[in-house]
N, C-alpha and C positions, 0 to 999 in steps of 0.2 A: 299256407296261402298260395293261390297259382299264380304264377310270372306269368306275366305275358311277352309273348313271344310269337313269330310270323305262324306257326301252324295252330296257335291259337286264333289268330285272325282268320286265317282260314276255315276254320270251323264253323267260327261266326258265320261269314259268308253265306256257308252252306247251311246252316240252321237258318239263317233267314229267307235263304232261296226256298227253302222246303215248307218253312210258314207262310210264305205267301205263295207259293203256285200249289201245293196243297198235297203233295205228293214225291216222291223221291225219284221218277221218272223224270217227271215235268222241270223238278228241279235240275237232273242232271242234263235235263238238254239244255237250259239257258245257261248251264256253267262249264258244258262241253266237257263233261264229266261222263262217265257210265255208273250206273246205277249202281253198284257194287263198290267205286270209287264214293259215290255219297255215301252209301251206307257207313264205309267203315270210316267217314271225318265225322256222321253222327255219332260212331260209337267211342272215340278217340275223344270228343267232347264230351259226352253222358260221363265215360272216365273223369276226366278229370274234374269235371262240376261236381263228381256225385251222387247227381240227379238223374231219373230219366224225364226228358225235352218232350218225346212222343210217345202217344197210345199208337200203336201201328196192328192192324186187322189185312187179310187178303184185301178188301177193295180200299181201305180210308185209313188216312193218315191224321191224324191231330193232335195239336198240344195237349200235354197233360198239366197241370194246374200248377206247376212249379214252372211249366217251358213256356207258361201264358206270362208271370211273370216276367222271367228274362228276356222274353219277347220285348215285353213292357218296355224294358230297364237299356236292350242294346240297339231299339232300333234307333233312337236317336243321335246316339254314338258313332254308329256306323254313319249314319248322315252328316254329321260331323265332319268325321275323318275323311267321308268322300267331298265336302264343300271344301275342306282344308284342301283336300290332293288338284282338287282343281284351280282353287284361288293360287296357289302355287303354279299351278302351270301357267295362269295368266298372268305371270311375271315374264313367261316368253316373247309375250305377243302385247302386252299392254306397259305403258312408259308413267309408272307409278310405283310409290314408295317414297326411301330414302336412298341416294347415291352419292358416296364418299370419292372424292377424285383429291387423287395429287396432282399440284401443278410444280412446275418451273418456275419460279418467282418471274423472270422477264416474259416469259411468253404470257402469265397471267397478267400482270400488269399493259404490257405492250397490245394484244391484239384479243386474248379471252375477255377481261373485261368490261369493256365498252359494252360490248356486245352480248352479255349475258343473259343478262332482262330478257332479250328477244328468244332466247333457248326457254325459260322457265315461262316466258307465256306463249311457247307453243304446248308444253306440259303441266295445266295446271295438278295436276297429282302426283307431282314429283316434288321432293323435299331435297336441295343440292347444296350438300357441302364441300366447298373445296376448302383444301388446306396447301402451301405453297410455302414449302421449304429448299435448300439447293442442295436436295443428294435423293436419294431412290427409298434408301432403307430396305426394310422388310414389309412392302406393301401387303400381302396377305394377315401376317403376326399383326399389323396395326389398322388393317381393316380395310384396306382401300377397295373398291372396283376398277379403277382404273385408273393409271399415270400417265399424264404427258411429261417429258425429258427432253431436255437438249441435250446432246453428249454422246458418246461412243460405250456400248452397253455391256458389263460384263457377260460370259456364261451365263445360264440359268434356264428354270425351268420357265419360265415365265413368258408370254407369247408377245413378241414385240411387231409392230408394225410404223414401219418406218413412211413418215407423212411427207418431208421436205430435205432435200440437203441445203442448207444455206451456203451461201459466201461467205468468209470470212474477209472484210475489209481492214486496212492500218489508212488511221484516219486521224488527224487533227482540225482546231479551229481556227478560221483564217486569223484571230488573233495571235495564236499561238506563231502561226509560221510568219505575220511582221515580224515579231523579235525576233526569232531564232533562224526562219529562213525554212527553205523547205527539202529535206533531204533529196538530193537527186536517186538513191541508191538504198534499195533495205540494208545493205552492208554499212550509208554512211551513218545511219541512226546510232552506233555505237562508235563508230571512226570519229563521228562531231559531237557527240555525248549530248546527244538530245534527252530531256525528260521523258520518259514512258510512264504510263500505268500501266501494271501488272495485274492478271483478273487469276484469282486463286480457283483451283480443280479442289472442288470439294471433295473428291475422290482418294486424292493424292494429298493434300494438303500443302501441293507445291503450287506456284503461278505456272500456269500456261506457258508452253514454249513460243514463243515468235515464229511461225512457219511461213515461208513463201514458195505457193506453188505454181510453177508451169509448163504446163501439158507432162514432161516426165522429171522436167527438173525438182530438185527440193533444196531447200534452203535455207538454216535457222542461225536467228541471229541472237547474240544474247544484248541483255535489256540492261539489268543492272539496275532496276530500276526503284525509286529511294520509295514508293509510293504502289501499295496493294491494295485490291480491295475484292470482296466476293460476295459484289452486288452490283449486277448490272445496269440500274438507276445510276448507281453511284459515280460506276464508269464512265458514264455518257456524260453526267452534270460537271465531272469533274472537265472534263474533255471540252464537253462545249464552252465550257470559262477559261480555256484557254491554257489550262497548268501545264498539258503534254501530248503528248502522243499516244495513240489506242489501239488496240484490234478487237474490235464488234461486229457484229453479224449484222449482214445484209438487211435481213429481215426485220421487219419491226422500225427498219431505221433510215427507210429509202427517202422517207418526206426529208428527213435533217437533212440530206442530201443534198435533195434535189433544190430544196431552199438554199443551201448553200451557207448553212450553221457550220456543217462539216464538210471538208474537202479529201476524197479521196488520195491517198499518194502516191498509189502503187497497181494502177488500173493494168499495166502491162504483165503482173503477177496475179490472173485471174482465177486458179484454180481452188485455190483451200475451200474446204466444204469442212460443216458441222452439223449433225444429222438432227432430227424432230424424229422423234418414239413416241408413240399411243401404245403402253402396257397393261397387259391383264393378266389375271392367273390361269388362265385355263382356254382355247378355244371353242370346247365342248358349250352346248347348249348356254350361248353367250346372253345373259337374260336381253330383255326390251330396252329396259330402260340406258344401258353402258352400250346396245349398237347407236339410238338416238343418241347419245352425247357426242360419239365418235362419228357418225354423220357428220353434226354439227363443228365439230372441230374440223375438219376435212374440209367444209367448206370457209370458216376461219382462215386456214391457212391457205387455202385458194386463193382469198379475196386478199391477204395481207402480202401475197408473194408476186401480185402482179406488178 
């Protein structure tokens, strides 16, 4: 049986270059071949078929009645395999198929969602699955094109591109601080045993440290705190009802704010940042359809960071 294999495509090739321009010159000028080079990918094929492809005379070249068959039988194939190599390349340039993305549970929720619809009908021939779990995995092993991340990213081969640094704010709700009052000091948060929620690093499977930064200072306070959770819904709802005190990102959370659901405590301690990653496996020939998503996310986080 013959395998096929690249210099049997090649052969191809040239067996159809030579059935249709009629000759083994003609043929090797459109394949920027020399004549001598056709010759011997015909005779390298007749081999391995078996068959001889061509009656060959001084002036005329033609199929012989077994090479009229195969003719028959590969040109369609070859057309094939040339519509395939091309509807593949317009996966570079056209924003269609299916596209698997990780998200962040809070950034999907907070500021991807809303606004998705409007991504999927500017592409109606795109098919988008997000799945939104709180850790990274093995995005290639489980299939992704691409991840958004909050967090700080190990090594890897994997090409990150960083979208946003957030603030990191410690914030209660004005409920909360009637009772208990409002800490003057990140140090008094544990001197006066205030309630915290602790937000677990799915990384590490410990809570978060408490960090207060400014400009070179750094400063961690421990919490102690009776109450975890590693979901950042869960953080905010608990927070805004008042149970304790939080540290949440800037982002996503400037309305509660600015409404005044949450009160800053600690605005003189401006610096703590938490980064936003757009991950992919590869920079090389990055298809169509995962630069439009990352467009679109870029401008997501534009309009959510003002």
């Amino acid at each position: 049986m013959t395998g096929f294999d690249e210099r049997l495509l090649a052969g191809l090739g040239v067996f159809t270059a030579i059935a249709d321009a009629g000759s083994f010159a003609a043929a090797g000028e459109q394949l920027d071949m020399s004549q001598s080079g056709v010759s011997r990918a015909v005779a390298r094929l007749e081999r391995r078929l078996g068959v001889r492809l061509f009656d060959r005379t001084t002036r005329v070249v033609s199929l012989t009645e077994e090479g009229r068959r195969f003719h028959a039988r590969v040109l369609p194939l070859l057309a094939g395999l040339e519509d395939a190599a091309n509807d593949a390349g317009m996966g570079r340039t056209l924003v269609r198929g299916r596209l698997r993305v990780q998200l962040d549970p809070f950034f999907s929720r907070m500021a991807l969602g809303p606004r998705i619809g409007e991504f999927l009908r500017l592409h109606p021939g795109l098919t988008l699955d997000l799945v939104t779990r709180d850790h990274l995995g093995d995005m290639v092993a489980d299939g992704f094109d691409l991840a958004v991340r909050f967090g700080h990213l190990p090594d890897s081969t994997l090409v990150a591109r960083k979208l946003l640094d957030t603030r990191i704010l410690t914030v209660a709700a004005p409920a909360y601080l009637a009772r208990h009052g409002r800490p003057a000091t990140p140090q008094a948060i544990a001197r006066d045993g205030h309630a915290c929620i602790d937000f677990r690093d799915s990384a590490t499977g410990r809570p978060f440290p408490w960090e207060f930064h400014r400009k070179r200072q750094r400063l961690q306070v421990p919490t102690d705190g009776r109450l975890i959770v590693n979901d950042a819904g869960t953080l905010l709802s608990t927070c805004l009802a008042g149970y304790g005190i939080a540290q949440i990102m800037d982002f996503g959370t400037r309305a509660l704010l600015d409404a005044g659901q949450l009160v800053e405590l600690f605005p003189d301690w401006p610096d703590e940042r938490f980064p936003l990653h757009a991950i992919h496996p590869s920079r090389h020939q990055v298809p169509a359809k995962v630069q439009a998503f990352l467009r679109f996310v870029v401008g997501v986080v534009e309009a959510g960071d003002q």
